[in-house]
C-alpha positions as a Markdown table, in Angstrom:
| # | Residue | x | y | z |
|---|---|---|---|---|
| 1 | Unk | 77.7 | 59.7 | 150.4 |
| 2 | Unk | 75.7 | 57.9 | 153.3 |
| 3 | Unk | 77.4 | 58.8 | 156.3 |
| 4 | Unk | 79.0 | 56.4 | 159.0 |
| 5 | Unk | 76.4 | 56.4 | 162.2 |
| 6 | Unk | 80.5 | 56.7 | 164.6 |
| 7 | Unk | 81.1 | 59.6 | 162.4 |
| 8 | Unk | 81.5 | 62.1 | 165.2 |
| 9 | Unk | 83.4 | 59.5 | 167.0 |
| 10 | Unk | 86.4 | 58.9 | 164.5 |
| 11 | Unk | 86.6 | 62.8 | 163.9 |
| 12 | Unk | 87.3 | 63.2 | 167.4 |
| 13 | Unk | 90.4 | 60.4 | 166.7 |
| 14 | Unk | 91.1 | 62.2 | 163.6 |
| 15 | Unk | 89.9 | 60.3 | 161.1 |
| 16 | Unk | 90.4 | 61.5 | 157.6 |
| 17 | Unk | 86.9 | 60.4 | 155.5 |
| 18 | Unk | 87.2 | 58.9 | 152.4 |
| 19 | Unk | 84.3 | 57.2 | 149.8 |
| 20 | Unk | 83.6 | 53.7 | 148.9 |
| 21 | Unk | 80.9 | 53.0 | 146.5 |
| 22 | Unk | 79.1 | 55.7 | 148.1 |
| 23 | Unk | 79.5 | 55.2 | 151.5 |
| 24 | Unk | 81.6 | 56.8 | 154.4 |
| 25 | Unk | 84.6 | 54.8 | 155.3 |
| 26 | Unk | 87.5 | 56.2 | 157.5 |
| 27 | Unk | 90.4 | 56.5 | 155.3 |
| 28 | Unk | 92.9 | 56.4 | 158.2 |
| 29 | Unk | 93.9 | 58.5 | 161.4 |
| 30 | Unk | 96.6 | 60.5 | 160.5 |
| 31 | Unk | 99.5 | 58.1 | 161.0 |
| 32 | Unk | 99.0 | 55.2 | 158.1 |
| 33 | Unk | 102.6 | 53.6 | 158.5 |
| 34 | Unk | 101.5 | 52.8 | 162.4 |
| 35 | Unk | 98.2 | 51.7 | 161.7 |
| 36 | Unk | 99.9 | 49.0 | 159.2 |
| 37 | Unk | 102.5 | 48.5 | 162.3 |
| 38 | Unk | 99.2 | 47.3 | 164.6 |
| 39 | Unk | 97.5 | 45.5 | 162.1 |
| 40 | Unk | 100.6 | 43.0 | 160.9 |
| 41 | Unk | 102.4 | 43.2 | 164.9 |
| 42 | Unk | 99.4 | 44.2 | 167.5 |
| 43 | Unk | 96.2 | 44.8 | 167.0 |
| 44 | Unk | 93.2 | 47.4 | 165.1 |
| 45 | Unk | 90.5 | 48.2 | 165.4 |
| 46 | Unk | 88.1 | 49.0 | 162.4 |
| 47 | Unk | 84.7 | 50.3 | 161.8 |
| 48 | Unk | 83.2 | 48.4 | 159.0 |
| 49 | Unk | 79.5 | 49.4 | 159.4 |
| 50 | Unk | 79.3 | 50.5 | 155.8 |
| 51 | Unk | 79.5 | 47.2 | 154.5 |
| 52 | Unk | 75.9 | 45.2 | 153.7 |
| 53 | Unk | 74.2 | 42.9 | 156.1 |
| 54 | Unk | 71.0 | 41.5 | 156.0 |
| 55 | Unk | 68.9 | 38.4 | 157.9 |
| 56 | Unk | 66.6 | 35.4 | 156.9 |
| 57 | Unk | 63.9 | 34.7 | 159.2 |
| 58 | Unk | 61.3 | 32.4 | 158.9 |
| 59 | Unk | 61.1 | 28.4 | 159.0 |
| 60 | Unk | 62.4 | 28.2 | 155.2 |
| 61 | Unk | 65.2 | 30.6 | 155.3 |
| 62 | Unk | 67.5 | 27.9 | 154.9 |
| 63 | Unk | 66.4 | 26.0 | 151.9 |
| 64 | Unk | 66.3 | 29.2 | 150.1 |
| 65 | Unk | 69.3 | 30.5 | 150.8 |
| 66 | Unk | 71.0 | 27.7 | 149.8 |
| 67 | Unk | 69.7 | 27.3 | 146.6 |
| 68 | Unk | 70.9 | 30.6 | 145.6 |
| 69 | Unk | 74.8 | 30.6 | 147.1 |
| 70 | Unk | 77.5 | 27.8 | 146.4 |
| 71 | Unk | 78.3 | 26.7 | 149.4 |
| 72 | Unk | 76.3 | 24.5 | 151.7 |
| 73 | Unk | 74.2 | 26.1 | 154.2 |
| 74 | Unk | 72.4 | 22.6 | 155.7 |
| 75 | Unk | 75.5 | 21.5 | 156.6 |
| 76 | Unk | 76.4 | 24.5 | 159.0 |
| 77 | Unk | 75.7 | 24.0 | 162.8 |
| 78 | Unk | 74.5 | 26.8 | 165.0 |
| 79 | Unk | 76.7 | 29.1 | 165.8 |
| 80 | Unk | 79.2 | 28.4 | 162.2 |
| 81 | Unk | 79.3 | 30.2 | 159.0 |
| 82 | Unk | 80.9 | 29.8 | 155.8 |
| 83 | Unk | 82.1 | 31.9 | 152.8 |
| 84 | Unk | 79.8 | 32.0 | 149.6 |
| 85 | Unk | 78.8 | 33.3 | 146.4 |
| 86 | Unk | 75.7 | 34.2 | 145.0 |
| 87 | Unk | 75.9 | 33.6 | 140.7 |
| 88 | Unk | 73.9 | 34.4 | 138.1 |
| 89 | Unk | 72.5 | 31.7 | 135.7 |
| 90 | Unk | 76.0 | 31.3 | 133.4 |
| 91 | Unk | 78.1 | 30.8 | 136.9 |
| 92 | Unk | 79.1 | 34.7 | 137.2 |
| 93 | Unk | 79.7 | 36.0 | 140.1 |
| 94 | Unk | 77.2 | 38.4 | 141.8 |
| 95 | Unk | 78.4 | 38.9 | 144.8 |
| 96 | Unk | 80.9 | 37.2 | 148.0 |
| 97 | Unk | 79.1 | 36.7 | 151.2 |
| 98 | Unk | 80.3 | 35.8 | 154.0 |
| 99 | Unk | 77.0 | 33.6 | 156.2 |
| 100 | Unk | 76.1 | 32.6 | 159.5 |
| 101 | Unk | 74.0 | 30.6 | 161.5 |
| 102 | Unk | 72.0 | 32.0 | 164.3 |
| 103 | Unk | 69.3 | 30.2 | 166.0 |
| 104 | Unk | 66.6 | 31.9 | 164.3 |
| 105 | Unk | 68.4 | 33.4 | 161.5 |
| 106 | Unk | 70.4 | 33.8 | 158.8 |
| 107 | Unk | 73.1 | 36.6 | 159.1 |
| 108 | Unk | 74.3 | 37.5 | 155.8 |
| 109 | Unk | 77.4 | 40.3 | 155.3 |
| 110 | Unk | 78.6 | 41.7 | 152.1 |
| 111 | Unk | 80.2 | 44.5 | 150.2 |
| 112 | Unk | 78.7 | 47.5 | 150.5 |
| 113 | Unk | 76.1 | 48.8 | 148.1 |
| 114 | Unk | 74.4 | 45.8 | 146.7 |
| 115 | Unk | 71.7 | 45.2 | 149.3 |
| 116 | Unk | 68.5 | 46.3 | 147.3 |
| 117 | Unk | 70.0 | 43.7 | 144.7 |
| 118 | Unk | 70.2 | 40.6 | 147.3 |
| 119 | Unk | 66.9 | 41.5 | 148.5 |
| 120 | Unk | 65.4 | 41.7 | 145.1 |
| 121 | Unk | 67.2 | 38.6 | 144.1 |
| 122 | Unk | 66.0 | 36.6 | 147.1 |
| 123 | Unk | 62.4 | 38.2 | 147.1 |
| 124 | Unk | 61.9 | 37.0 | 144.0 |
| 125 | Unk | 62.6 | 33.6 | 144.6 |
| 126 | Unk | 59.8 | 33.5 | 147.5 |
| 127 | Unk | 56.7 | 32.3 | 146.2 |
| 128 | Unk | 54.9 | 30.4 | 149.3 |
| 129 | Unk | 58.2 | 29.6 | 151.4 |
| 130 | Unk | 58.2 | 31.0 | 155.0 |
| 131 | Unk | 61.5 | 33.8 | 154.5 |
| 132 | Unk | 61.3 | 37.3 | 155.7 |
| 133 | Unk | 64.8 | 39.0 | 154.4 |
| 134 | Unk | 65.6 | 42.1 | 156.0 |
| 135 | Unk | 67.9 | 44.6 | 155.8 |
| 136 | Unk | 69.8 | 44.9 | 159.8 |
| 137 | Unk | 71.6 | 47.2 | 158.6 |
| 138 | Unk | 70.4 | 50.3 | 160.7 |
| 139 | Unk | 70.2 | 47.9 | 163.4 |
| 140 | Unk | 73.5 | 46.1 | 163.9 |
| 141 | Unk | 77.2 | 48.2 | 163.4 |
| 142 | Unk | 79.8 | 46.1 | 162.5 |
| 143 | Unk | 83.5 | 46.1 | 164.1 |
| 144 | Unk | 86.4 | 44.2 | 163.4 |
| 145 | Unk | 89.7 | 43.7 | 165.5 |
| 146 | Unk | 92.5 | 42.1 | 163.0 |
| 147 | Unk | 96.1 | 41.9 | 163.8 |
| 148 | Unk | 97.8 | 38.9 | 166.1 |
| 149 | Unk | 96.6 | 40.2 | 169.7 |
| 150 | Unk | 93.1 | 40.7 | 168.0 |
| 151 | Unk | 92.2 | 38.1 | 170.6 |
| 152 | Unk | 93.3 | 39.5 | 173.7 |
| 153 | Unk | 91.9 | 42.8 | 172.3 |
| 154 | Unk | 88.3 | 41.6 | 172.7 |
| 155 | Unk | 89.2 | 39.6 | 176.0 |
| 156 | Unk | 89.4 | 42.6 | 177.4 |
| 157 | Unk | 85.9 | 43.0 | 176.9 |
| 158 | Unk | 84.7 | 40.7 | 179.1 |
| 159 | Unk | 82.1 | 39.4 | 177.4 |
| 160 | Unk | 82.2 | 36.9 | 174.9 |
| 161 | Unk | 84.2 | 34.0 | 177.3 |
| 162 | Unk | 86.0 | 31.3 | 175.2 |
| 163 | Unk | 86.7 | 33.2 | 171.6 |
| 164 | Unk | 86.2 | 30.5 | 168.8 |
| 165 | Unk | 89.3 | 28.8 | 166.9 |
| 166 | Unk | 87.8 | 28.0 | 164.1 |
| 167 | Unk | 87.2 | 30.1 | 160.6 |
| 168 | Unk | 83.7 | 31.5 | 160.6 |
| 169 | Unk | 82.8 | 30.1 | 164.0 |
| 170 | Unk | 81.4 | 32.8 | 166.4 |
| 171 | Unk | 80.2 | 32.9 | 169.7 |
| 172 | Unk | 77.5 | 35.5 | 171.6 |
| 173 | Unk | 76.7 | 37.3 | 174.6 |
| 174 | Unk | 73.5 | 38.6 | 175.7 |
| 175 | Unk | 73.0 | 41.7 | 178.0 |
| 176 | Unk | 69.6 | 42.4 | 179.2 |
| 177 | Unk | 70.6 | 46.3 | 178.2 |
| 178 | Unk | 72.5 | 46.4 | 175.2 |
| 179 | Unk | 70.7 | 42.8 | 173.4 |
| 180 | Unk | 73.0 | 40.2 | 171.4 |
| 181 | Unk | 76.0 | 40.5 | 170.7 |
| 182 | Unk | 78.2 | 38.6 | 168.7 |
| 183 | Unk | 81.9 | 37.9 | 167.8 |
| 184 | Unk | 82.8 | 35.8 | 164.8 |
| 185 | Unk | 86.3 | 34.3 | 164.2 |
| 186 | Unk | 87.0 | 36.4 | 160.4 |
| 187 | Unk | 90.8 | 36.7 | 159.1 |
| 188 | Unk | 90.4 | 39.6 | 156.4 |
| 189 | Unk | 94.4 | 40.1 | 156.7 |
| 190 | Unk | 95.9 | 36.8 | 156.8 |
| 191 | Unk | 95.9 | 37.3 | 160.6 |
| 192 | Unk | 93.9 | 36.3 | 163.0 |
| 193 | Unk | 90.7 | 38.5 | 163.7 |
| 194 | Unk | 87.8 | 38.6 | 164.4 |
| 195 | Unk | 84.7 | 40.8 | 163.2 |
| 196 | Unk | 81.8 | 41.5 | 165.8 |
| 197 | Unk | 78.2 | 42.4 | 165.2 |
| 198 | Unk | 76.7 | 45.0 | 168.0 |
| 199 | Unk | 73.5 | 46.7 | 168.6 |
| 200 | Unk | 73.5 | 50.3 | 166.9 |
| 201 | Unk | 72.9 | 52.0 | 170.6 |
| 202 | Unk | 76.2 | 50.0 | 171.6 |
| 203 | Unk | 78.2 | 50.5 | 168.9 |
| 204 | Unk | 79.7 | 53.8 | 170.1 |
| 205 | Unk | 80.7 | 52.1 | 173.5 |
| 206 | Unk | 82.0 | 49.0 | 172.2 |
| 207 | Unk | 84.2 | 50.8 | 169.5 |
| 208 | Unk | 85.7 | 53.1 | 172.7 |
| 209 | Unk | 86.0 | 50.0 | 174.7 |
| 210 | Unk | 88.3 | 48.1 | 171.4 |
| 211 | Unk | 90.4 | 51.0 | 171.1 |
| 212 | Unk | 91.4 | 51.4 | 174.5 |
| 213 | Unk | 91.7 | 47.8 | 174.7 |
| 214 | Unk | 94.5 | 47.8 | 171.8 |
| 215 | Unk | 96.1 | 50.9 | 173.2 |
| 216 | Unk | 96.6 | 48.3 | 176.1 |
| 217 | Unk | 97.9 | 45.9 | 173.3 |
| 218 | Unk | 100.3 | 48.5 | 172.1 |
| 219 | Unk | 97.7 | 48.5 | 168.9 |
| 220 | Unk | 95.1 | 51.8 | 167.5 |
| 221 | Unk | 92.1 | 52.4 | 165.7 |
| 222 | Unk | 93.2 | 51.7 | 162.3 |
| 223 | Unk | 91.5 | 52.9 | 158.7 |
| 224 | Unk | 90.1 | 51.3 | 155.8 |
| 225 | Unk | 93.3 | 52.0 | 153.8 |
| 226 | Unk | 95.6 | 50.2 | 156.1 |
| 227 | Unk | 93.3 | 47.7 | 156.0 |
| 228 | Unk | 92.9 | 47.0 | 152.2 |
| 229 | Unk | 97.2 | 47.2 | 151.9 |
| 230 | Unk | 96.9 | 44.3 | 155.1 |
| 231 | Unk | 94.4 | 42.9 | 153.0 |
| 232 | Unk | 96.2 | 43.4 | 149.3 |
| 233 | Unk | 99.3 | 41.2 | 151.0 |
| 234 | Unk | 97.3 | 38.7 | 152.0 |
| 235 | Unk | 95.8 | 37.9 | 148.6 |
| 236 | Unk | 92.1 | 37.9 | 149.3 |
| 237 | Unk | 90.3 | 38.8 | 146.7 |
| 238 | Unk | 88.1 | 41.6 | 147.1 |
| 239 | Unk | 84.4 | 41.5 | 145.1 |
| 240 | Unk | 84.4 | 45.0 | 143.3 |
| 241 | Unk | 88.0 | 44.6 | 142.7 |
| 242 | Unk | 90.1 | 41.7 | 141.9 |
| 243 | Unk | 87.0 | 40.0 | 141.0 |
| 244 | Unk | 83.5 | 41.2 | 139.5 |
| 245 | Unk | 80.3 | 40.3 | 137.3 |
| 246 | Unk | 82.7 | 38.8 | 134.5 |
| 247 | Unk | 84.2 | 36.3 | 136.5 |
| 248 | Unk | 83.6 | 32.7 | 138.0 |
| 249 | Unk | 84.0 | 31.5 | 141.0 |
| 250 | Unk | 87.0 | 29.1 | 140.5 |
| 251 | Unk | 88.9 | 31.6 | 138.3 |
| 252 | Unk | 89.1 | 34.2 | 141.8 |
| 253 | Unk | 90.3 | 31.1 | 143.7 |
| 254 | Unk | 86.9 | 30.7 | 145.9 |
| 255 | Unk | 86.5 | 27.7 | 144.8 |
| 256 | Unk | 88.9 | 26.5 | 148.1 |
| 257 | Unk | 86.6 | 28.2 | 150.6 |
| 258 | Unk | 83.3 | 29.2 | 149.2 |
| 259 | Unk | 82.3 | 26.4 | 146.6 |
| 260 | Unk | 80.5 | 23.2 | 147.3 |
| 261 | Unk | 80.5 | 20.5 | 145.0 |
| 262 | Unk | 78.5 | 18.1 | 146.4 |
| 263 | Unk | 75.2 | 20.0 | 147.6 |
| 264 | Unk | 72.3 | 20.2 | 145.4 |
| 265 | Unk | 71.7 | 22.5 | 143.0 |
| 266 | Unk | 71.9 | 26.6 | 143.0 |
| 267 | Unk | 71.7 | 29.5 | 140.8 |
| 268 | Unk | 74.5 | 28.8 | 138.0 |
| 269 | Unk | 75.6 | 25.3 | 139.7 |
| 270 | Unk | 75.6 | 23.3 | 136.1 |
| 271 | Unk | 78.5 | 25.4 | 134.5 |
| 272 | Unk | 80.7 | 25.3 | 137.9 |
| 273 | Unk | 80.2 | 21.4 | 138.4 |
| 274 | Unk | 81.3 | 21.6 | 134.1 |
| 275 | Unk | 84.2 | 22.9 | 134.6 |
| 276 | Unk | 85.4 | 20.7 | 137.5 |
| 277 | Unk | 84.2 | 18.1 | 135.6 |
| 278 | Unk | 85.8 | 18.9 | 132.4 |
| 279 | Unk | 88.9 | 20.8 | 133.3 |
| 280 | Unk | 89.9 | 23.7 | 134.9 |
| 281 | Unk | 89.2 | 27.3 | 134.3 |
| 282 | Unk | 91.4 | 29.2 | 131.4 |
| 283 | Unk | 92.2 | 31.9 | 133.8 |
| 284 | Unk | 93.1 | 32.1 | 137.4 |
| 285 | Unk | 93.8 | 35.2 | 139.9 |
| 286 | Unk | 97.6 | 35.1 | 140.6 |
| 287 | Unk | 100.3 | 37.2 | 142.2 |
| 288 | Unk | 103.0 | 39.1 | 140.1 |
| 289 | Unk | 105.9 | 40.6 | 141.9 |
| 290 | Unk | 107.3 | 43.2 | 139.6 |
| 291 | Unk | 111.6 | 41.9 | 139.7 |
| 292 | Unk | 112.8 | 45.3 | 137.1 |
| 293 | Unk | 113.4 | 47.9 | 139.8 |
| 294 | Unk | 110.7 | 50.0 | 138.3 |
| 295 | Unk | 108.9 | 52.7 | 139.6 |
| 296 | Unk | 105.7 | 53.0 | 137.8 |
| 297 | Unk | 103.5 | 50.5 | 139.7 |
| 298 | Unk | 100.7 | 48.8 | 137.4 |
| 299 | Unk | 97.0 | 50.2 | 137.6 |
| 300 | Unk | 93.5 | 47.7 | 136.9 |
| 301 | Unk | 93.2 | 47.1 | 133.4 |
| 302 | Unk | 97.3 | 46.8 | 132.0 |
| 303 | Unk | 97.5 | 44.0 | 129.8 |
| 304 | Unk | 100.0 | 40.7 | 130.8 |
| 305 | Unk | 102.3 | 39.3 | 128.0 |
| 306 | Unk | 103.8 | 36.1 | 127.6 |
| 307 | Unk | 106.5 | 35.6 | 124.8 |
| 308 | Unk | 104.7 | 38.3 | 122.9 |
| 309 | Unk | 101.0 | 37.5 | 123.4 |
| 310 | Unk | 98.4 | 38.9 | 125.7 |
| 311 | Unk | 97.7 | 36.3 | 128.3 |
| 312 | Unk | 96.3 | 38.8 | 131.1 |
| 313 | Unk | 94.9 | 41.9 | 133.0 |
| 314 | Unk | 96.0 | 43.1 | 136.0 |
| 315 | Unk | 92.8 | 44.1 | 138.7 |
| 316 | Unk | 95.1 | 45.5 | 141.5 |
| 317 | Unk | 98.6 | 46.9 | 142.0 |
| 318 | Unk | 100.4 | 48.3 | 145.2 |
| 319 | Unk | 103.5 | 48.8 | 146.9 |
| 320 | Unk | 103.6 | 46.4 | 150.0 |
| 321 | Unk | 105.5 | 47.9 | 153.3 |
| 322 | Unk | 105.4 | 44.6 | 154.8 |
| 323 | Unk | 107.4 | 43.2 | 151.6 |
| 324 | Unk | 108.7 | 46.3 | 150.2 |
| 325 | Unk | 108.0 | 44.7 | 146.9 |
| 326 | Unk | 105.8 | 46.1 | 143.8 |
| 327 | Unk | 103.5 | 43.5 | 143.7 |
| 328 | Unk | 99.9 | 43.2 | 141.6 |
| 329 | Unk | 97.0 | 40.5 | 141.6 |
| 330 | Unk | 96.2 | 39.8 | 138.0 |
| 331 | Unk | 94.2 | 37.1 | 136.0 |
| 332 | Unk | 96.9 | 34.9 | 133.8 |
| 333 | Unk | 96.2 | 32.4 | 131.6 |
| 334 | Unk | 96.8 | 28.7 | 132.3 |
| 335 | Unk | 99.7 | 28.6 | 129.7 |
| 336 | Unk | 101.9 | 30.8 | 131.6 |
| 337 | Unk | 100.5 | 31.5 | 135.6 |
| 338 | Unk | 102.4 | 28.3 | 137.6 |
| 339 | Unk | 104.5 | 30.3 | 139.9 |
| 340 | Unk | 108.1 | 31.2 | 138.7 |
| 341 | Unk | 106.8 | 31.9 | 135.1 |
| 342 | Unk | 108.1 | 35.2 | 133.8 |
| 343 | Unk | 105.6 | 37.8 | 132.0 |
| 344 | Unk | 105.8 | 41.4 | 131.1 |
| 345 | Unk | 103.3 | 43.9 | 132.4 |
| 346 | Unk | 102.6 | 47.0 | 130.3 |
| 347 | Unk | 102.1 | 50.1 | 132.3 |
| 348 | Unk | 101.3 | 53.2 | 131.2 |
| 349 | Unk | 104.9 | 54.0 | 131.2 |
| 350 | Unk | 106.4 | 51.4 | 129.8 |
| 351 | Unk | 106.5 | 47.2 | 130.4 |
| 352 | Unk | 107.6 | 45.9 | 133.4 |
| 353 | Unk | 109.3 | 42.5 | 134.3 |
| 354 | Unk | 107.6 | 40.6 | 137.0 |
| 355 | Unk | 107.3 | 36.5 | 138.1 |
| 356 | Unk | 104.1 | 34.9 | 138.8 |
| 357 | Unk | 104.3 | 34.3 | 142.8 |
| 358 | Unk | 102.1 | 32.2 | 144.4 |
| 359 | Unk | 99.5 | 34.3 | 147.0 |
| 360 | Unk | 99.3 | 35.0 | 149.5 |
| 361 | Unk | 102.4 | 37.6 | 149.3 |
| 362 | Unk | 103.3 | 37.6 | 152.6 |
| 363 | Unk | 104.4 | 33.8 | 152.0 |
| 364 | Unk | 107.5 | 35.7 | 149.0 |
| 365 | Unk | 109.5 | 36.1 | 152.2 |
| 366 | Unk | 109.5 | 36.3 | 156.1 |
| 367 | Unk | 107.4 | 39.7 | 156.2 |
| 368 | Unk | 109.5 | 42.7 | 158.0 |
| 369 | Unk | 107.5 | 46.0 | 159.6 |
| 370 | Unk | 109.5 | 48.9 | 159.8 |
| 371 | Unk | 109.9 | 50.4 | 163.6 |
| 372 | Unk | 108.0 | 53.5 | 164.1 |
C-alpha cells in the first residue's frame, strides 16, 4: 500500500487508514456521522493526494490529448477544464478524467492506479509531436474542500481572490516561496466545492490552514468514506465502480458532461457518434430506491428483474443518512428504467421491491441531516 505523504498529519487528527486500489486513503476520523454533517451542512476538508495526476507539456500537447478523450480540449480557454473519457477502440471506457488548461500545460487528474496505463497509452501515440507527459504526482498534493461554505473555507486562505463560479474553472496564485497554486471550482458531492492543487512542500501547511478554516465554518477534516456516501447520494458515477472497462460512455450518463459530439475524431469516436446517430444505448445507469422495508441492502453484481426477466445488475448499494432510504445505482434496461417503473432486486437474501428514481438521490426528497 503506497502511503499518503500527510500520513503523520491525519494520525495526529486520528485518522483511521483504510486501502483503495492500493493506495492509502483516510477512512475517516473517528466521528463518521459529523463528518457527513460538514460535508451536506458546512464544510470538509479532504486529502485526495492518492488519486492520479499527470501533465502535457510541449507545443502539441493539445492536439494529442484531444484525439484520445471525448470531449473537446481546443475549445477550453485558459484557466477552464472539462470532464472526459479516455476509450478504447469499441467506445469502452478506460478511464474518467477530469482536464485542465494551464498556460503551458495540460493538468490531467484521475482515479488512482492507472497512471503507468495513461502514460503508456499517450506515449504511444507520440511519434514526432512535441508532448512530454509526466507524472506530477510526487510533485503536486491534491486537496479538496466540499460542502456549502467550501467557499468561504478557502477565502480564509487569502490567496486565491475571486473563487470561480463556473464548473471546472479555476483560478491560481503564485508565491515566490511555496510556487503555483491552484484552486479549481469541482462539485464531487452535489455541492459546491472546490479541489486545489499545492506544491508537495506546502501541502502540509495548506491542509492545517483548510481545517482550521472549517473549524471556523463549524466544518472538520472529513474522510474518504464520508465522502463516497456524499458522493453515492449525489449519483456521480465513480470509474472502478458504477462504471468500468465494459461500459460506454452514454450508458454511465457522461454523455451530459464529458462527451463531445461535434469535435473531430478520437479513440472509439465512430461507435459513440453510432449510437447517437442510431438510437440510444440498451442500458443506462439509474437509481433504485428499495420501497419493501427490507434490511438486507443489495451488493455489486445482484441481478434486476422486470415481470420475470433479468433486465439489470446493480454496481453500488448503501444506506443514505441524508435520505434514510436504501438506495442502489444499477444498470436497467431501456424497457423498464423511466423513473417510477417497479423492478425486483435479488439479494443474497431474498428479492427486494424498489422503483427506478431518477439521480441524483438527493432530488427523492428535501434531504434532512440528523443533529449531532
Amino acid at each position: 500500500m503506497q502511503p499518503l505523504a500527510l500520513h503523520e498529519v491525519h494520525a495526529a487528527l486520528g485518522a483511521r487508514f483504510v486501502e483503495d486500489r492500493g493506495f492509502e486513503v483516510v477512512g475517516d476520523y473517528g466521528h463518521p456521522v459529523e463528518e457527513q454533517r460538514a460535508l451536506r451542512q458546512t464544510a470538509g476538508v479532504i486529502d485526495l493526494s492518492f488519486r492520479g495526476r499527470l501533465c502535457l507539456t510541449g507545443a502539441d500537447r493539445v492536439r494529442l490529448l484531444n484525439g484520445q478523450v471525448t470531449n473537446d480540449l481546443k475549445s477550453l480557454g485558459e484557466q477552464s477544464g472539462c470532464q472526459a473519457a479516455f476509450c478504447g477502440p469499441k467506445g469502452r471506457l478506460v478511464a474518467e478524467a477530469h482536464i485542465y488548461r494551464l498556460k503551458e500545460e495540460l493538468l490531467v487528474e484521475f482515479e488512482p492506479g492507472l497512471t503507468t496505463l495513461l502514460i503508456e497509452r499517450l506515449e504511444h501515440h507520440i511519434v514526432a509531436e512535441d508532448v512530454q507527459v509526466v507524472d506530477v504526482s510526487p510533485y503536486y498534493g491534491l486537496l479538496s474542500v466540499q460542502g456549502p461554505r467550501s467557499a468561504q473555507v478557502i477565502d480564509r486562505l487569502g490567496a486565491f481572490g475571486e473563487l470561480p463560479s463556473v464548473e471546472h474553472h479555476f483560478v491560481s496564485y503564485s508565491d515566490p516561496a511555496l510556487g503555483d497554486l491552484y484552486a479549481m471550482r469541482r462539485n464531487r458531492i452535489g455541492e459546491i466545492g472546490f479541489d486545489l492543487f499545492i506544491p508537495t512542500d506546502a501541502v502540509s501547511m495548506v491542509f492545517d490552514k483548510l481545517v482550521t478554516a472549517a473549524q471556523v465554518e463549524d466544518g472538520r477534516a472529513v474522510g474518504f468514506e464520508a465522502l463516497e456516501l456524499a458522493r453515492f447520494e449525489a449519483g456521480i458515477p465513480r470509474f472502478g465502480i458504477e462504471m468500468n472497462e465494459t461500459h460506454l460512455p452514454p450508458e454511465t450518463g457522461l454523455e451530459r458532461t464529458a462527451i463531445s459530439y461535434t469535435k473531430g475524431c478520437y479513440t472509439g469516436q465512430e461507435t459513440i457518434a453510432r449510437l447517437r446517430t442510431y438510437g440510444q444505448v440498451t442500458k443506462a445507469l439509474r437509481g433504485l430506491r428499495m420501497t419493501d422495508g427490507g434490511t438486507e441492502l443489495p451488493k455489486a453484481g445482484d441481478t434486476v428483474q422486470w415481470s420475470g426477466r433479468n433486465m439489470g445488475q446493480v454496481m453500488s448499494a448503501r444506506h443514505s443518512p441524508t435520505l434514510n432510504e436504501d438506495l442502489a445505482m444499477a444498470y436497467v434496461r431501456k424497457e423498464c428504467n423511466a423513473p417510477g417503473t417497479e423492478v425486483t432486486v435479488l439479494t443474497a437474501s431474498g428479492p427486494r421491491t424498489a422503483v427506478v428514481v431518477p439521480l441524483p438521490f438527493v432530488a427523492i426528497k428535501p434531504p434532512e441531516v440528523p443533529a449531532v
